[in-house]
C-alpha positions in Angstrom: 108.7 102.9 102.3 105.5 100.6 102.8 104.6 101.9 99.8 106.9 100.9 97.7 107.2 97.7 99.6 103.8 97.2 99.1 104.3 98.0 95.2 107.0 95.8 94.9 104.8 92.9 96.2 101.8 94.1 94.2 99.6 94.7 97.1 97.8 97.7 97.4 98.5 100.8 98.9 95.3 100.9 101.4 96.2 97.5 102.5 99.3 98.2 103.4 97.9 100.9 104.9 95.5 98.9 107.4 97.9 96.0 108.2 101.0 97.3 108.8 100.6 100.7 109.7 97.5 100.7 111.6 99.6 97.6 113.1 102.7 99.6 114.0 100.6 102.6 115.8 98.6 100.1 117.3 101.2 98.2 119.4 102.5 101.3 121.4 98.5 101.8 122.2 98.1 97.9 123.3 101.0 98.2 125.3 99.7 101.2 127.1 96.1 99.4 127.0 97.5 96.1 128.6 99.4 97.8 131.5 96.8 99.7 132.8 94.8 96.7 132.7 96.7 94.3 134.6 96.3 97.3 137.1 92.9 97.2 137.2 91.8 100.1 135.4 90.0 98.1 132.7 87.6 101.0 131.7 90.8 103.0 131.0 92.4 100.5 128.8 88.6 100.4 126.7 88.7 104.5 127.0 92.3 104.5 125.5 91.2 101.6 122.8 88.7 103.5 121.6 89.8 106.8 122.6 93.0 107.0 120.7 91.6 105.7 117.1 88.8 108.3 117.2 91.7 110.7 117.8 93.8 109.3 115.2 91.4 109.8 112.9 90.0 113.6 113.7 93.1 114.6 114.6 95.2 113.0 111.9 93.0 114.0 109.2 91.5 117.3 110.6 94.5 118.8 111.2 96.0 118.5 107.6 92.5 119.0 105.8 92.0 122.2 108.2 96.0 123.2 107.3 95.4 123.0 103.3 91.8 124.8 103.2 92.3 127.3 105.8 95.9 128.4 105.4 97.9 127.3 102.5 94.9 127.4 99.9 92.3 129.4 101.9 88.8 128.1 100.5 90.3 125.2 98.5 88.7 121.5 99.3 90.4 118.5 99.2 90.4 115.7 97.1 90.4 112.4 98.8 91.4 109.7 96.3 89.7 106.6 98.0 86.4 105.5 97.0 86.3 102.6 99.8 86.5 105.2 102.3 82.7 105.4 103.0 82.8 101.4 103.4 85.4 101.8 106.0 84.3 104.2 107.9 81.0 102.2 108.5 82.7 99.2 108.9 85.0 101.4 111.8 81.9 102.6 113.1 80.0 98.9 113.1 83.3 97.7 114.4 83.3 100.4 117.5 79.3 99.8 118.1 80.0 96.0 118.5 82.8 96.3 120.9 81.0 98.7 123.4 77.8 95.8 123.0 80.1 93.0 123.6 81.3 94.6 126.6 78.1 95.7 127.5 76.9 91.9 127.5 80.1 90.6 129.5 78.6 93.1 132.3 81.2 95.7 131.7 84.3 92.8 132.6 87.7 92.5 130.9 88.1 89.0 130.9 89.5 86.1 128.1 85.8 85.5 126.1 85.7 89.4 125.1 89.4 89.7 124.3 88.9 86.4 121.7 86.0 88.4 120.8 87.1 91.8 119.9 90.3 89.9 118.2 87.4 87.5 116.0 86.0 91.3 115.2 88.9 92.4 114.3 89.9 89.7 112.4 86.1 90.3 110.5 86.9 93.9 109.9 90.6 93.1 108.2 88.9 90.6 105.8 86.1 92.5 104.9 88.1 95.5 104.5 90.9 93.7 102.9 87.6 92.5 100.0 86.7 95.9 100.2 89.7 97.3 98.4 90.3 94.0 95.6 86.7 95.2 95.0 85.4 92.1 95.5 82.1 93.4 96.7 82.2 96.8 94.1 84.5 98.9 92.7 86.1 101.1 94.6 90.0 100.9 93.3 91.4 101.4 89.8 93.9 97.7 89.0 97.2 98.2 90.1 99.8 99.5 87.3 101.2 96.9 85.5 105.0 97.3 84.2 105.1 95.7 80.5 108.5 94.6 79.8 
């Protein structure tokens, strides 16, 4: 569905992908992340932060990759059809490096200056990403199909 949403408004799939989506699974986590918090277990609100989009990721992709090459096509590889993918993941792992400094340099503290933080680092990760994919910066995604009437 966000797909064709996406489609419909001419913006791309992969951008879709990391508003929207990441948006909707993220929520659930923040909820979780922000309750804990306000019980004092800051470190376990920063461990679930964390925590869950490293698991997201291994899990969510390792499991299908490991499904497809072991068992349904035994030996086969897959064929990932994003060429921004390297640029994301560094700009994940950038993204995770400068949280755990930031919190670091508050002294390991939960407080309003790192949460306007992370969200200004977050905010830097959806733009850059966001250029990433128009290929603004080089060219990783084919122009989007065009109906001729």
């Amino acid at each position: 569905l966000v797909t064709i949403i996406g489609y419909t408004l001419g913006i791309p799939d992969v951008i879709m992908g990391i508003t929207f989506l990441a948006a909707g699974t993220s929520v659930p986590d923040c909820m979780a992340s922000l309750i804990v918090a306000r019980q004092g277990l800051g470190d376990m609100a920063v461990s679930n932060t964390i925590g869950s989009n490293v698991f997201d990721i291994l899990v969510g992709l390792g499991i299908p990759w490991g499904l497809q090459t072991m068992v349904i096509n035994y030996g086969s590889t897959v064929k990932i059809n994003s060429r921004g993918l390297v640029y994301s993941v560094v700009l994940l792992l950038g993204s995770v490096a400068l949280t755990v400094l930031g919190i670091h340099l508050n002294k390991w503290r939960l407080d309003r200056k790192l949460g306007i933080c992370v969200l200004a680092l977050y905010a830097v990760f959806l733009c850059f990403s966001i250029m990433i994919e128009f290929n603004v910066f080089t060219f990783v995604n084919l122009p989007m199909c065009r109906e001729d009437d």
